[in-house]
N, C-alpha and C positions, 0 to 999 in steps of 0.2 A: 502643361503646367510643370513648373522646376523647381523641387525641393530640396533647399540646400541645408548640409547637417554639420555641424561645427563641433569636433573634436575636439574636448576638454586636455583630454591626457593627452595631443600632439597639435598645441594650438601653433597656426603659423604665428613666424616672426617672419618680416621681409627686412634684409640688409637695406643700407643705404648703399647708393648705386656703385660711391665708389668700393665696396663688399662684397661686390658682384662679379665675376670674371667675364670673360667672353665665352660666348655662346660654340657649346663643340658641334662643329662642322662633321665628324665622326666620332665612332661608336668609341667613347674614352677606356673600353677595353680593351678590344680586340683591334680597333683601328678602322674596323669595317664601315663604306660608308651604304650600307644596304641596312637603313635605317628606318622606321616609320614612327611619325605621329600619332601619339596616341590621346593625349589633351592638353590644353591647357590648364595650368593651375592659380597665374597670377598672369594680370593682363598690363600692370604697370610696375616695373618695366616687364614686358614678356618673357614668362617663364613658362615651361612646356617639359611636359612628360613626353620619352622617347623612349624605343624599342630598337632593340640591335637586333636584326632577322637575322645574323651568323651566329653570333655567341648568344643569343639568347636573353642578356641582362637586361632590364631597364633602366632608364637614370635621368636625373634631372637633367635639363642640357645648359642652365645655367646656373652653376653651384658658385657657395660663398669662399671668400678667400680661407685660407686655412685661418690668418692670425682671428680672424670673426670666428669661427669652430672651437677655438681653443678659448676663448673666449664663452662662448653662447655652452659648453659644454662643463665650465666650470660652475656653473649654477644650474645645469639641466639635470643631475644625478643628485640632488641636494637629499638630504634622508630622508624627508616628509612630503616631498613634491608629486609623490604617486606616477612617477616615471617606472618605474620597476615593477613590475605588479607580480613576475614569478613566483612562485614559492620557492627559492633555495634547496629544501630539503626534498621538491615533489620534482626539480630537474634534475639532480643527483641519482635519485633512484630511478628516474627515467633513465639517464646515463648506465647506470651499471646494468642495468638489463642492454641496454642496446649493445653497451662495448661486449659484454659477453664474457668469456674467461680473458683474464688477462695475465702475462708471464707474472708471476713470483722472480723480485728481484730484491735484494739487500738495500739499497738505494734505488727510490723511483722519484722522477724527476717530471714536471709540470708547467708548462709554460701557459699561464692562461693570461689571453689577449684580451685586454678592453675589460678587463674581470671587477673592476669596480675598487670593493673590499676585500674581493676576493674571497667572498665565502662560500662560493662553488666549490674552484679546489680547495679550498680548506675542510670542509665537509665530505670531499673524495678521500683526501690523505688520510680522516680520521677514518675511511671505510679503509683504505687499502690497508692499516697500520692493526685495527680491530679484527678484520680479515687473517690477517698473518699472509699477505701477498706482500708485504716489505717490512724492512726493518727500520726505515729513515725515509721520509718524503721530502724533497726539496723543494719548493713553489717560489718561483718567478712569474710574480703578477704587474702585467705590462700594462698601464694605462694614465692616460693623461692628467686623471684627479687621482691614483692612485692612495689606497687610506684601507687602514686596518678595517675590520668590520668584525661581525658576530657569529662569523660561519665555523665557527672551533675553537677550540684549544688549544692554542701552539705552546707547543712544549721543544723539548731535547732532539724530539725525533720529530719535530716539524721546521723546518729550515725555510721559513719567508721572506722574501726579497719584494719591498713594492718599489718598480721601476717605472719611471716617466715615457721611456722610450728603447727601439729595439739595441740602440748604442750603449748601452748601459749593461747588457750580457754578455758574458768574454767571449771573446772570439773563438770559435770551435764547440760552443757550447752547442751536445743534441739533448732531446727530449724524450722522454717516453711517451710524455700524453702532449696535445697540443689544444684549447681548446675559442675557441672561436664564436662565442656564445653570439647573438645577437650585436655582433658589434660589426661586421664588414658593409650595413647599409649603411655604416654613419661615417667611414674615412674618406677623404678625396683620392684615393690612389688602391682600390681594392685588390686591383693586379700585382701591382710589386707588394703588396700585404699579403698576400692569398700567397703568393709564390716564397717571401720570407717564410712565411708560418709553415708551410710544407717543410723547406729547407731546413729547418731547426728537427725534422723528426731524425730520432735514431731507428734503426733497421726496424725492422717490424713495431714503429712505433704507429700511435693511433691519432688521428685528426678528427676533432667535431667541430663542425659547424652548423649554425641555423641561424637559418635568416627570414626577413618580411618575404613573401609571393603575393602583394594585394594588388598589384597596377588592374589585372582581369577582376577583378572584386570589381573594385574603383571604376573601371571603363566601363562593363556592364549593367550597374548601377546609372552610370551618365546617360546610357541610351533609352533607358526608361525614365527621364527624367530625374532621376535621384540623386544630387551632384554632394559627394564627402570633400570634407576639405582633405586633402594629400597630408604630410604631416611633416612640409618645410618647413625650417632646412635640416630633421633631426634624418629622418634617411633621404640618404642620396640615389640611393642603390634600390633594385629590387630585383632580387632571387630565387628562380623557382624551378622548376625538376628538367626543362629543360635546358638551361643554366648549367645546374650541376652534374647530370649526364653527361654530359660535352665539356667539364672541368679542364680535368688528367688532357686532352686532346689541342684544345685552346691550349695552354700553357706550356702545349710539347714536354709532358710529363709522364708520358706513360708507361715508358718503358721502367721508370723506378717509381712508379706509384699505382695504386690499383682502390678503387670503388670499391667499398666493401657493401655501404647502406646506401641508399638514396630514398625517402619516403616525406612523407607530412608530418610536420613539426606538431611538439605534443600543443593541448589546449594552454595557456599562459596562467589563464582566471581560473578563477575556482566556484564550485555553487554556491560553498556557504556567502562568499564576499559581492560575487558577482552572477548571483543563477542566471539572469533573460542573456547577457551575453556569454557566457560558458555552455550553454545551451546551444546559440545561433552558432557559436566559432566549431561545435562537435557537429550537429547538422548538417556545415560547411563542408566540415571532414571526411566526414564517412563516405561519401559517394568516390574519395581517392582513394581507398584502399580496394575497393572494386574496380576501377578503371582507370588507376595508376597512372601513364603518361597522357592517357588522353581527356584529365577531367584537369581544371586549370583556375579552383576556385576554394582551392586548400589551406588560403591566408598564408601559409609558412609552408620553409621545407628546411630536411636537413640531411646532412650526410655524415659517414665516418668513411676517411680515406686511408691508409697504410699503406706506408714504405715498404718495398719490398726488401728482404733479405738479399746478404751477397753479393751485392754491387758497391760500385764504388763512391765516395759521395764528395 
């Protein structure tokens, strides 16, 4: 018997065919063709979840044209469409324990990617500024519907730039913070994004990222007959600790960049809003903080990465 379960919050859309690219013959990361099937998700026209056995990532193998992304992504973040389900203020303070101390600088400077309204770093500046770790934050919020939101009070000593694209920050511009929120399952090109977003850090600046880990959820589920729908075309990508292990290495970046965090991404939901699954998603969890690389059922993962000092860039 096959019980099929239809995701409200990530229902499919299938493009029309001409939306459709062709089908990658290799891994659209790495290049590698040591590749495995891992399912299908749409049988008209054939769409198929894929596994790259070198770099580790997952991905759709036939993803929509960009101009359909830019498109399907201007109405996906709408303010009431319950795509977002974070709490703003409960990732932030997850963020500042993770980052840990951070320099005291006069000007600190924030590039957050895919940031929406950017009320992430806006709710970080207001902590670093309250803190007295700066005197002036500067945020460049890079994203494709880019738009104010509710994450602060920008004032004198908050300097907000919402830009469309990475062409829109001057050239030579670095960052202190870099951050990466839930946004690299949803680009077509995560490699040259992943490698920009590093390259904008200044010397000992910090990188976050989190992303989905569900393809092992997803396929595990399929073997016991329990078939979830995927959640095309919103992630293309899936991200999980052996992924990001193997980051700095893939990218040939190690020598000026170094792992600092690598663990299970916090819960999203909350109990007041959502108890039965902020329950199942901690459940999920807990067995990866015990057996860390070898458990592969942690829905999410995330990293902070830092530039090293003293080199050239």
């Amino acid at each position: 018997m096959q019980i099929t379960l239809h995701r409200k919050k990530h229902s499919q859309i299938i493009p029309e065919l001409y939306e459709i690219e062709e089908r990658f013959k290799e891994c659209p990361f790495c290049k590698s063709k040591e590749i495995r099937f891992v399912r299908s998700i749409v049988t008209t026209p054939e769409i198929n979840v894929i596994t790259c056995q070198k770099c580790h990532i997952g991905y759709i193998d036939r993803q929509p044209t960009e101009t359909f992304l830019r498109e399907f992504y201007k109405k996906y973040y709408s303010k009431d469409d319950g795509h977002t389900t974070i709490d703003p203020h409960a990732l932030v303070n997850h963020l500042i324990r993770q980052f840990g101390k951070l320099r005291t600088k006069n000007t600190f400077s924030i590039l957050d990617f895919g940031g929406g309204d950017g009320s992430i770093s806006q709710l970080l500046a207001n902590y670093l500024l309250t803190s007295n770790l700066a005197q002036q934050v500067n945020i460049s919020n890079v994203d494709y519907n880019a738009r104010d939101g509710e994450g602060g009070h920008s004032s004198y000593k908050i300097v907000k730039n919402n830009l469309l694209s990475f062409e829109a920050i001057p050239p030579g511009k670095k960052f202190d913070l870099v951050i990466a929120s839930a946004i690299l399952e949803h680009v077509k090109n995560p490699r040259e994004t992943l490698s920009i977003l590093l390259n904008y850090l200044e010397e000992n600046g910090v990188f976050y990222a989190r992303t989905p880990w569900v393809y092992p959820i997803f396929n595990a589920l399929t073997k016991v007959g329990i078939y979830i729908d995927l959640p095309y075309p919103a992630h293309l990508f899936d991200m999980g600790n052996a992924f990001w292990n193997s980051i700095l290495k893939t990218l040939n970046l190690s020598s000026g960049f170094y792992l600092e965090k690598s663990c299970t991404s916090l819960v999203e939901s909350s109990f007041r809003e959502r108890p039965l699954r902020t329950l199942i998603a901690h459940l999920l969890k807990i067995p990866s903080y015990i057996f860390k690389n070898h458990y592969h059922f942690a829905g999410g993962w995330e990293v902070i990465i830092k530039r090293r000092a003293g080199l050239k860039k």
